[in-house]
C-alpha positions as CSV (number, residue, x, y, z in Angstrom):
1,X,-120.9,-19.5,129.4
2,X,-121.0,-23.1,129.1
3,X,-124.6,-23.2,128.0
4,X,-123.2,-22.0,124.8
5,X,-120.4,-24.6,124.8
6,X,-120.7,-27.3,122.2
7,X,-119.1,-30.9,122.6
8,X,-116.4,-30.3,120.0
9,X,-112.9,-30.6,121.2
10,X,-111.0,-27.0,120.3
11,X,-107.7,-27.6,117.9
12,X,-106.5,-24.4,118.0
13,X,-102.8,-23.9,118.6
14,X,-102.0,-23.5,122.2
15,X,-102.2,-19.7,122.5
16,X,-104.3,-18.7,119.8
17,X,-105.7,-15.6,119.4
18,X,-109.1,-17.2,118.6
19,X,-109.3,-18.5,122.4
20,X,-109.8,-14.9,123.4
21,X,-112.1,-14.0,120.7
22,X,-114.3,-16.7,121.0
23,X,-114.7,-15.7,125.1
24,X,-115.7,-12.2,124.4
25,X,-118.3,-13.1,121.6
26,X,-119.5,-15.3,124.4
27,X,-119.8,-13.0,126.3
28,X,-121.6,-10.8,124.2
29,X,-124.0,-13.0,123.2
30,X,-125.0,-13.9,127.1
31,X,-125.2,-9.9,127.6
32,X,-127.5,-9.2,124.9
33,X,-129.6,-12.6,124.0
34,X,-132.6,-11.3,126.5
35,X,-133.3,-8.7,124.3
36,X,-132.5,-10.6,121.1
37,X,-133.5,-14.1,122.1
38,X,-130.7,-16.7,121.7
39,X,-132.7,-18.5,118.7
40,X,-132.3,-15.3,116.5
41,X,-128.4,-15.6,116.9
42,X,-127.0,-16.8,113.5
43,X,-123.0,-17.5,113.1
44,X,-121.8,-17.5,109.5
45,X,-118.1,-18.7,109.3
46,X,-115.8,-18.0,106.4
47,X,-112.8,-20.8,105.5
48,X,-109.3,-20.1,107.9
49,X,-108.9,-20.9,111.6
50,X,-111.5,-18.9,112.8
51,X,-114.4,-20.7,110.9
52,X,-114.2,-23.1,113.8
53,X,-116.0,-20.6,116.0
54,X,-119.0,-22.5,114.4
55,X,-118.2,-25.9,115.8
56,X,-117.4,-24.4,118.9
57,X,-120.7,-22.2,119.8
58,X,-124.2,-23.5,120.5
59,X,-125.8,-21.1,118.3
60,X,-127.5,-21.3,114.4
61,X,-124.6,-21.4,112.2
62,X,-123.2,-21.8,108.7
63,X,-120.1,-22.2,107.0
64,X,-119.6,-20.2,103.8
65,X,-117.1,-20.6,101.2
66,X,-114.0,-18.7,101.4
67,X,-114.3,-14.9,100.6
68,X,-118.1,-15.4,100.6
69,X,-119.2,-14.8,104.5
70,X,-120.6,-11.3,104.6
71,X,-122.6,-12.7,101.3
72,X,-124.7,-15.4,102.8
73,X,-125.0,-13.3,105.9
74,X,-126.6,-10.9,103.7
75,X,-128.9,-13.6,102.5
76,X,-130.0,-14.7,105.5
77,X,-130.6,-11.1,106.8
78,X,-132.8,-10.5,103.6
79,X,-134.8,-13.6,104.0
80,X,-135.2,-13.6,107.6
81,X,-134.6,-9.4,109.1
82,X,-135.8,-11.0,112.5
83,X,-132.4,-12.5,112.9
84,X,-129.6,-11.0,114.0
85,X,-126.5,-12.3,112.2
86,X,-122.9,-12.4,113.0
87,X,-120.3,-13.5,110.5
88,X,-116.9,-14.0,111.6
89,X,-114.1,-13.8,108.9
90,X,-110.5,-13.8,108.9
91,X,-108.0,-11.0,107.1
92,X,-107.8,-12.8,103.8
93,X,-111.2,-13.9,103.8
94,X,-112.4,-10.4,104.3
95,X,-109.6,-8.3,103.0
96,X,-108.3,-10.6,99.9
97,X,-111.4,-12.9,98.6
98,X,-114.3,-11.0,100.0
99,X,-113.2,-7.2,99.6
100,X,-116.3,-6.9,97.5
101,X,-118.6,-7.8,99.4
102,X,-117.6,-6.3,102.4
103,X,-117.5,-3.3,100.5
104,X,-121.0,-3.2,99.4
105,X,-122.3,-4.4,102.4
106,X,-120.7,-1.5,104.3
107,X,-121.7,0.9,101.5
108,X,-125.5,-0.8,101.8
109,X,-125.6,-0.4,105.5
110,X,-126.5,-4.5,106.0
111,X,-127.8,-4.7,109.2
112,X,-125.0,-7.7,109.8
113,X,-122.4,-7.5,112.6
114,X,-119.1,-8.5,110.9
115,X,-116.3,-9.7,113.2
116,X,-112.8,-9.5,111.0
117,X,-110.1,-12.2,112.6
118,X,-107.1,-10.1,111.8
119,X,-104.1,-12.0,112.1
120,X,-102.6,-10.3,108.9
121,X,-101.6,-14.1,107.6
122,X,-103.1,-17.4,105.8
123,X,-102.7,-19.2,108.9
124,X,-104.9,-22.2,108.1
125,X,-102.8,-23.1,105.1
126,X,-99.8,-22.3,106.7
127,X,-98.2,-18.6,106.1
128,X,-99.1,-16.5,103.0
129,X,-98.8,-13.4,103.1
130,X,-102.8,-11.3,103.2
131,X,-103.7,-7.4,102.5
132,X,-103.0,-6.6,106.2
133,X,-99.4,-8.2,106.2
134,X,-96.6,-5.9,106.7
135,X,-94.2,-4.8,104.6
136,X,-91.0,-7.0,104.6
137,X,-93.4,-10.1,106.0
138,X,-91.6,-13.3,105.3
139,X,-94.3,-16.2,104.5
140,X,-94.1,-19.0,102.3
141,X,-95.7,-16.6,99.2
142,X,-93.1,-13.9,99.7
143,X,-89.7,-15.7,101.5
144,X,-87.6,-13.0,100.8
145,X,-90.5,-10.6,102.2
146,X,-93.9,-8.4,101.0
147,X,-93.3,-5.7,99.2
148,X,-96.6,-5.2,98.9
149,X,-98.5,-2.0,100.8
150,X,-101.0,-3.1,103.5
151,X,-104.2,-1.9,103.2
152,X,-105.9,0.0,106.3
153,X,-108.8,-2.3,107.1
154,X,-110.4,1.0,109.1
155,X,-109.8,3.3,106.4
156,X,-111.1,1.4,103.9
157,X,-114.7,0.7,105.9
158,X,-114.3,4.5,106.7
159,X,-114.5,5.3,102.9
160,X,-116.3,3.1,102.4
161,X,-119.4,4.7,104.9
162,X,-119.6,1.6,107.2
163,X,-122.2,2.4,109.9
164,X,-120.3,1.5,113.0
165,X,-116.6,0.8,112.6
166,X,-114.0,-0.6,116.0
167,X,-110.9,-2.3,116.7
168,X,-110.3,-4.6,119.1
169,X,-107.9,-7.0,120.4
170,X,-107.4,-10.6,121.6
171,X,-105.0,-10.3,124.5
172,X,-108.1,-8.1,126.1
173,X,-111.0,-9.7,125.8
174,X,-112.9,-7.8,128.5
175,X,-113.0,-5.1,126.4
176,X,-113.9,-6.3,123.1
177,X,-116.8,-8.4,124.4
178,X,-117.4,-4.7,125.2
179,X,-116.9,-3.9,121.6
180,X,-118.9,-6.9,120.2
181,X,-121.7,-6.0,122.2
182,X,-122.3,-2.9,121.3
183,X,-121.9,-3.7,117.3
184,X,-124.9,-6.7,117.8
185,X,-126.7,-3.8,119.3
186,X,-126.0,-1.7,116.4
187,X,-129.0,-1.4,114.1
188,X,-127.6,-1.5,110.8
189,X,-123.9,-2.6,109.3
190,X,-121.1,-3.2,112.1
191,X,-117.7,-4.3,111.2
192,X,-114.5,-4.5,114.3
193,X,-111.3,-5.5,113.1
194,X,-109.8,-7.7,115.6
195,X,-106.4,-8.3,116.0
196,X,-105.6,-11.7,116.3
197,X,-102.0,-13.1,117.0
198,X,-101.0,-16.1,115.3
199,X,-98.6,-17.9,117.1
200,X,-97.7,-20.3,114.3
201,X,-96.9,-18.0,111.8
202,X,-97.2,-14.1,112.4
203,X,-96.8,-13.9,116.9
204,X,-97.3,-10.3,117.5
205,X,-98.4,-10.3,121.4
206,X,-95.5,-8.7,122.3
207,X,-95.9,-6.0,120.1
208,X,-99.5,-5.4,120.5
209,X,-99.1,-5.8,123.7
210,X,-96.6,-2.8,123.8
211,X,-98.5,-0.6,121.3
212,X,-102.3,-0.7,121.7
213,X,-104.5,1.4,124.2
214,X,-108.0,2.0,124.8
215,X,-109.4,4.9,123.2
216,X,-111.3,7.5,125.7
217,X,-113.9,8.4,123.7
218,X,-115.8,8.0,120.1
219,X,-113.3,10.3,118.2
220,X,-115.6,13.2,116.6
221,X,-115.2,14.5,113.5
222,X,-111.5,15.3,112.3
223,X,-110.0,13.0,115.2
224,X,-112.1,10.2,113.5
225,X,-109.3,10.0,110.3
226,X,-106.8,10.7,112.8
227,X,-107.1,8.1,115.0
228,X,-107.6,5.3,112.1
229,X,-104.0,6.9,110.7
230,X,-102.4,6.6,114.2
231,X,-100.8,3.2,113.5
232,X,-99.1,3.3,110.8
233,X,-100.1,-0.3,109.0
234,X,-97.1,0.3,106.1
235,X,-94.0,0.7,108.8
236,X,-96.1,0.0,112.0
237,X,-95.2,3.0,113.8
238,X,-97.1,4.8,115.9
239,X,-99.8,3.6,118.7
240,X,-102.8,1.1,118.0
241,X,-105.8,2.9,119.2
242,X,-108.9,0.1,120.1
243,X,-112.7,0.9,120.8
244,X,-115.6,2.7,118.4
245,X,-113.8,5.0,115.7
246,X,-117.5,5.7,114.1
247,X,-121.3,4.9,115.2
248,X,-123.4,6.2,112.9
């Protein structure tokens, strides 16, 4: 693990989701660069607390502008298909800015492995509201609380024909180095939603904490729908499945 350690000093809040994502993709990486070779690893970054990830990982990387991450991974797939590319994003990078091109690329079947730090908030400029916050979220663009509808980040990749689609979670990193690994492995467009607490602006340990569980199994056919509408993102009722929902 430290091999891939860079000398940049971390500045994530104390608690951060991040620290847990950035172990399992880690991990990931060490458990499949013999058969990709770590010089074929390339990190794109969007703009939010997650970008970091760049500074943080001895790997290729590159910073992209906000929104446009799963763009210039696309690039770099179409002028290099040797490599195998990674672009972490966050909720509003992906969900707000980027929706397009996420879109597309899902609908395109980009052979890119897209990482989504969900922690349903602007966090790096300090608490707006995204398309995954809840209903009745209080952030500095809605004090008085959203009223705005979350989207379904799943059921929108699920329409959308995404290849390989998971969830995973922070607070269990074991599994979704599990998770990561197998969407690098994936041959053609990969996308896991990650859910990311924010302990700045949006904490939600306790509650994921209390409400996710591991998943058996791949659903299979009708269970697939199912399982993405288990948690309900509107009210948040309901359990939070994690693991593959789709593999194509």
């Amino acid at each position: 693990m430290k091999n891939l350690e860079t000398s940049a000093i971390k500045t994530w809040c104390p608690g951060c989701g991040n620290f847990g994502i950035i172990n399992a993709l880690k991990q990931a990486i060490l458990e499949t660069e013999e058969k990709i070779g770590r010089e074929n690893f390339v990190l794109v970054t969007g703009i939010g607390c997650h970008g970091k990830v760049a500074d943080y990982l001895n790997i290729n990387s590159f910073y992209a502008l906000h929104g446009r991450g799963v763009a210039v991974a696309t690039g770099i797939k179409i002028a290099n298909p040797k490599l195998k590319v990674i672009v972490c994003v966050g909720d509003g990078d992906a969900y707000d800015e980027g929706a397009e091109h996420l879109v597309h690329a899902a609908k395109r079947d980009t052979p890119i492995t897209v990482l989504v730090h969900n922690n349903r908030v602007f966090a790096l400029t300090t608490g707006q509201t995204t398309a995954t916050s809840p209903v009745g979220f209080k952030g500095k663009s809605t004090p008085e609380g959203s009223e705005e509808r979350p989207i379904n980040p799943l059921k929108l990749m699920w329409a959308t024909g995404a290849g390989f689609i998971g969830r995973g979670y922070a607070g269990k990193p074991d599994h979704l180095a599990f998770l990561i690994r197998k969407a690098i492995l994936h041959s053609g467009f990969a996308v896991v939603d990650i859910l990311q607490p924010c302990v700045a602006f949006f904490n939600t340990y306790e509650f994921y904490n209390q409400k996710t569980y591991i998943l058996p199994r791949i659903p299979k056919d009708k269970e697939i729908l199912e399982k993405i509408e288990e948690w309900n993102y509107e009210d948040g009722e309901g359990k939070i499945p994690l693991g593959i929902f789709w593999k194509r």
